[in-house]
N, C-alpha and C positions, 0 to 999 in steps of 0.2 A: 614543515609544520604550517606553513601560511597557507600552503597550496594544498594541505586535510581541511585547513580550518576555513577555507574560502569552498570546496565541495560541499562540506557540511549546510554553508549557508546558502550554498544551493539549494540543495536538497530541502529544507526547512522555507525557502521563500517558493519551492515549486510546487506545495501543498497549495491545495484548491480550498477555495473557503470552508465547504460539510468537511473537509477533513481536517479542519483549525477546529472549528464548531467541533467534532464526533472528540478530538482532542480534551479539548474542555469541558467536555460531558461525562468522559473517562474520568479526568480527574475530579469534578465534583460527585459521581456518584462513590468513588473509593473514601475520596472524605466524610460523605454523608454516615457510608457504611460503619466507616470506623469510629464516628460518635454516638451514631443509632444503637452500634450492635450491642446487646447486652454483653454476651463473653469480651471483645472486643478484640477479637481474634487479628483484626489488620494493627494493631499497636502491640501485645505481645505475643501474637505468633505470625510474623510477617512474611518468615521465609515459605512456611506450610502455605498460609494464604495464598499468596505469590503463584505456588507453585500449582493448587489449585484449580487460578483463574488459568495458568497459561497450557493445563492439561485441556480444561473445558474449550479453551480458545482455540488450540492448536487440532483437538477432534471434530469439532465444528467447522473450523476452516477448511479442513482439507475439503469437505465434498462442498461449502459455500461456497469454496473458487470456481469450482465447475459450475453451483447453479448461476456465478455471474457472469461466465463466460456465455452461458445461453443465452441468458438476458441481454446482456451485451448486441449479441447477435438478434438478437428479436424475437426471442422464444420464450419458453417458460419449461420449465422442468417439475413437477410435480411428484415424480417418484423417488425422492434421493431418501425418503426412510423407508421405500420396499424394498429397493435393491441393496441398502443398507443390511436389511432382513435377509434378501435373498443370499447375497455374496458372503455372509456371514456363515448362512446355514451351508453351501456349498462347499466352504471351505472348512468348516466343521465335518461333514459328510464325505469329502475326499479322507480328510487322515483315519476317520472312522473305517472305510474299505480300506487303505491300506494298511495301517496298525490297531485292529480293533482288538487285539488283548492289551496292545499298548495305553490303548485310550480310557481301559476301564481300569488301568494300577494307577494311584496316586503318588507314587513312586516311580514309574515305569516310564524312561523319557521314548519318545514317538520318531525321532530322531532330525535331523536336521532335512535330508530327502524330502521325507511325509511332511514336512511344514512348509516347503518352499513347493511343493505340489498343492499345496491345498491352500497355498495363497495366489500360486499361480491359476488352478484353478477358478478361484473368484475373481481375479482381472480380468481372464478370459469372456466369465461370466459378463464383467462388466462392458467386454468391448460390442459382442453380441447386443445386450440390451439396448446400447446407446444406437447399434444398426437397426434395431428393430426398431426405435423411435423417429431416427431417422428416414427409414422406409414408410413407417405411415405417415408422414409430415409431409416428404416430397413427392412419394410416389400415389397412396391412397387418396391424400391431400388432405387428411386431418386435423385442423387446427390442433396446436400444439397442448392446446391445454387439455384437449379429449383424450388426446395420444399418450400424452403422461396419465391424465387421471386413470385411464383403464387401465394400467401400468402398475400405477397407485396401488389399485384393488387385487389386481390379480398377481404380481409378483408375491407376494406375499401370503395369500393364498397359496401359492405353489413350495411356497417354502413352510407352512405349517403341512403340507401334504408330502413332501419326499421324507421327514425326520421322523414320521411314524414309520414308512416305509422300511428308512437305511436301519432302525434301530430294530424293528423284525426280521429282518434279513442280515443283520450281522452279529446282533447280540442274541436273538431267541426272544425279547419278552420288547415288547412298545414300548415306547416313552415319544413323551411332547418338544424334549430337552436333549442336545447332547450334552455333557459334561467335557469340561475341559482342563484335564489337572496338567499338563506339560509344560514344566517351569519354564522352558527356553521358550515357547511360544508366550505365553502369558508376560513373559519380560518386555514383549513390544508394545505391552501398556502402562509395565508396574514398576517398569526400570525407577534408578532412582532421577527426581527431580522431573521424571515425565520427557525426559531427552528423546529420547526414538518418536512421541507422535510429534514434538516439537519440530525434530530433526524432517521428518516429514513433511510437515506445515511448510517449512520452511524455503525445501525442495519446491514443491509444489507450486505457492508460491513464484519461487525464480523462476520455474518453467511458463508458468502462465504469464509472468511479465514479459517476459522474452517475447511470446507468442505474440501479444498485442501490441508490448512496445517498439520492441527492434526487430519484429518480419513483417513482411510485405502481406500474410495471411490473418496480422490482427488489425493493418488496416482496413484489409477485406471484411474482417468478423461486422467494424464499426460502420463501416458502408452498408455492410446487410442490415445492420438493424436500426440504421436512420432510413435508409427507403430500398426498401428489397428490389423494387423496380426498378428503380434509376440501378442498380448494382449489376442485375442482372444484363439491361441494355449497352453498360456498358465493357460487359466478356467477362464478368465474375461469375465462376460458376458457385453459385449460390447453394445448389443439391450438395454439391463437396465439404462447402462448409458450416450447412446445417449438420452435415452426420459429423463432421469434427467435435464442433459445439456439443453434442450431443454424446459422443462416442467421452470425450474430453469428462464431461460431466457424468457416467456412470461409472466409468473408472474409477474415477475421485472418491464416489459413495462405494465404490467397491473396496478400495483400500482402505475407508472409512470402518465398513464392516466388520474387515479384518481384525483393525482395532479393536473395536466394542467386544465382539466375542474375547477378544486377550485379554481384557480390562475386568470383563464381566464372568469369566469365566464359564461359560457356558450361550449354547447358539440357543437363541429363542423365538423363530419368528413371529412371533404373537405377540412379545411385548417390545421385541429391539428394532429402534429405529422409528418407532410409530410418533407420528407428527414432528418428524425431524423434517422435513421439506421445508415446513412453514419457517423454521428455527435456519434453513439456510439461506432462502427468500428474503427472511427479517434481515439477515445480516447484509445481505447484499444490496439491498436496498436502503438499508442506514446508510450505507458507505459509500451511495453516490448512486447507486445504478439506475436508470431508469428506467422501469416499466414497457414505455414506448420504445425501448432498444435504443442501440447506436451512442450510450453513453455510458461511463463506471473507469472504476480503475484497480488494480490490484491491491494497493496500499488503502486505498478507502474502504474496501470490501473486507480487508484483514484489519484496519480499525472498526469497522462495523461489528464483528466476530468480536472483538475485546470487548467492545464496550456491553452487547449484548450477553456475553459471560459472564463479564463484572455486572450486570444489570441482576441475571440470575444467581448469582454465587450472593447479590445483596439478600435476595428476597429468601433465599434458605438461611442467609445469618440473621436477621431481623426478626422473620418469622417463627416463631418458638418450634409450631405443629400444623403440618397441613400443607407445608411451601408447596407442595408438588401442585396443589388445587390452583396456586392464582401463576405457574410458573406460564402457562397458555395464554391466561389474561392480561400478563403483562408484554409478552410476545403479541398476543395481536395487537394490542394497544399503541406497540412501537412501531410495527408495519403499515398499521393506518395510519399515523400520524407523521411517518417518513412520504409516506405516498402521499400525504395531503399536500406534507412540503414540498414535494418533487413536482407536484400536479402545478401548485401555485407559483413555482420559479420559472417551468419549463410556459406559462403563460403569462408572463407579467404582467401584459400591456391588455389585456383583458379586464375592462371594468366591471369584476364580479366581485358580488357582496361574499363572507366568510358564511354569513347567516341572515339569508335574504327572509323577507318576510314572513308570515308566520311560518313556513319549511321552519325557517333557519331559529325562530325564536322556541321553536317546539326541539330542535335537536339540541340548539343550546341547552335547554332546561334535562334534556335527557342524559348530554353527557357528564353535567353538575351533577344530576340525583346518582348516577353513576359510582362517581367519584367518590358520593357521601356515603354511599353505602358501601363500597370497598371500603374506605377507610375506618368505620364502625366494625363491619367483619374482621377486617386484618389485626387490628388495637386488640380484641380479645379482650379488652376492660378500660372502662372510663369512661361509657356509655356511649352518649350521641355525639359527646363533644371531639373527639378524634375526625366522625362523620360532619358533622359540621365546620368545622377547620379546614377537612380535604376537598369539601365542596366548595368553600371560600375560595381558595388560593385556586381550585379552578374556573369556577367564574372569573376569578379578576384574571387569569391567566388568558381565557378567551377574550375578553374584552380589551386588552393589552396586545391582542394580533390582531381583533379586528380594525385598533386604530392605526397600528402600525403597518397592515395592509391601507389603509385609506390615507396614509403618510406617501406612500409609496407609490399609489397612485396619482395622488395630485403632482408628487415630485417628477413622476414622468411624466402626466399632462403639461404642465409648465414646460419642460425640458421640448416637446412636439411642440408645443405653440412657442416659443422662443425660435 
């Protein structure tokens, strides 16, 4: 018993401060929630809520882990919602050619074969694409964020283009959609309590701690993406494990895929997965990662995923009508404001204003009027005073980092000159 209860306290004092911080954002946004909401769905229905947030968290996670392992590495992944789209429609389109009378009875199971083929399928898919990104990274020499954006665009194109095809060629008549009635398959979304993407998350997860914490190839990962140069001079082959990073990370969105069609019952690639990149970027970078590479962790990138769940799962219970409109807005909102933080930790000693001169006093005034007017839109009634409130408490909110930045600085000045 002493020797659980002293690992525990291990583990609890080896959190890194954004992950006490990402902690205590968690819990004030679940409490916010639960007084804001009209129904009040987190006081009597906790367990549905609960279970919710950890379905949204755990299909989130799974391809987020990949996009932080890139990061990690020093890259950037920008296609984890086309290959989402794609491995989805492929894996819809394999059991389509193998059981395509199966696929059109809503009765009619597909059977267990044709489902492990058409998942196998989409991983396949997934290790392919992370090669081909790999290949124009190291070999082309790409920068990574072209390599993905054309990625971005055209996977997903390819997959609005095969599901006309598979559906005139197996059914007789087109369609934009396949349908997906196969109870056993769709249970790897709708099981009860959300266990199987959990159980996945979770996996997942383990595996990419493993990879960074305890083998000799995530200290490599963290080498590459603090200085690729120095990694490369000194015998890291660097080509190896950009396509891992990479390969690591389509997989993830490919298993991802798999999901979304189970859940949703149907492969869409025109609307599934579209601006999920951003949504696994936000999360990994709440949770520690930085940008510049070479830093993150698995535990923070899986608190990053919660709390941005719980960030979403507020703004559809708060919001009466319309959540889907600001669900983007609050997402970018979180990824600029993690970067900004991660920008101003990773330079502390840099005597720079938050909002220098007029730049800084014209962005000021722009992210206040901002503010006011989201918060006038969102209320839906009570006129300007909601917008006037929300722009308050952001002004004084900026004004409260600008001093505590200029706290911060003098406390290191002092600390060099002493």
């Amino acid at each position: 018993m002493n020797e659980a209860n002293r690992s525990t306290r291990r583990v609890w004092l080896s959190l890194e401060p954004n992950e006490w911080g990402l902690l205590a954002a968690i819990v004030l946004v679940l409490l916010l929630t639960a007084l804001v909401d009209p129904e009040h769905d987190y006081l009597y229905r906790p367990l549905d809520s609960a279970v919710d947030v950890l379905r949204r968290t755990s299909m989130l996670g799974i391809f987020a882990l990949g996009s932080a392992v890139v990061i990690i590495a020093g890259g950037i992944d920008l296609s984890s919602g086309s290959v989402i789209a794609l491995s989805g429609t492929i894996c819809a389109t394999t059991m389509l050619v193998l059981a395509p009378e199966e696929m059109q009875g809503v009765d009619t199971p597909v059977g267990l074969a044709t489902i492990a083929a058409g998942i196998s399928s989409a991983v396949i898919a997934g290790v392919l694409i992370g090669t081909l990104h790999a290949w124009l990274i190291t070999v082309i020499d790409l920068p990574p964020f072209v390599a993905t954006l054309a990625t971005l665009v055209g996977l997903r194109s390819m997959g609005r283009a095969i599901i006309p095809y598979a559906t005139r060629t197996m059914l007789g008549s087109e369609s934009n959609q396949i349908q997906i009635f196969d109870s056993q398959f769709r249970y790897l979304a709708t099981a009860s309590y959300a266990w199987v993407p959990l159980a996945v998350f979770l996996a997942m997860a383990l595996v990419a701690y493993v990879m960074l914490s305890r083998a000799v190839v995530g200290r490599h990962l963290y080498a590459l993406g603090g200085n690729e140069e120095a990694a490369r001079l000194s015998g890291i082959r660097t080509d190896r494990l950009k396509w891992l990073a990479y390969c690591f990370s389509a997989v993830l969105a490919s298993i991802a895929g798999v999901l979304y069609i189970a859940e949703q019952s149907v492969a869409d690639p025109q609307t599934l997965g579209r601006g999920y990149e951003l949504n696994a970027i936000a999360a990994a970078v709440v949770g520690g990662c930085s940008l510049r590479g070479g830093k993150g962790t698995v535990l923070g990138t899986m608190l990053g995923c919660l709390f941005l769940s719980a960030v979403i799962d507020s703004v559809y219970k708060i919001i009466s009508s319309g959540a889907d409109v600001y669900e983007g807005l609050i997402v970018g909102g979180v990824v600029v404001v993690a970067v900004a933080f991660s920008q101003l930790r990773a330079a502390p000693s840099e005597q720079r204003s938050l909002f220098p001169g007029v730049l800084g006093v014209i962005a000021m005034g722009t992210l206040v009027l901002m503010a006011g007017v989201i918060g006038t839109v969102v209320s839906q009634r009570g006129g300007w005073l909601p917008g006037l409130a929300t722009g308050g408490i952001t002004w004084a909110v900026l004004i409260a980092a600008v001093a505590m930045q200029k706290r911060r600085q003098r406390s290191r000045a002092n600390q060099q000159a002493a």
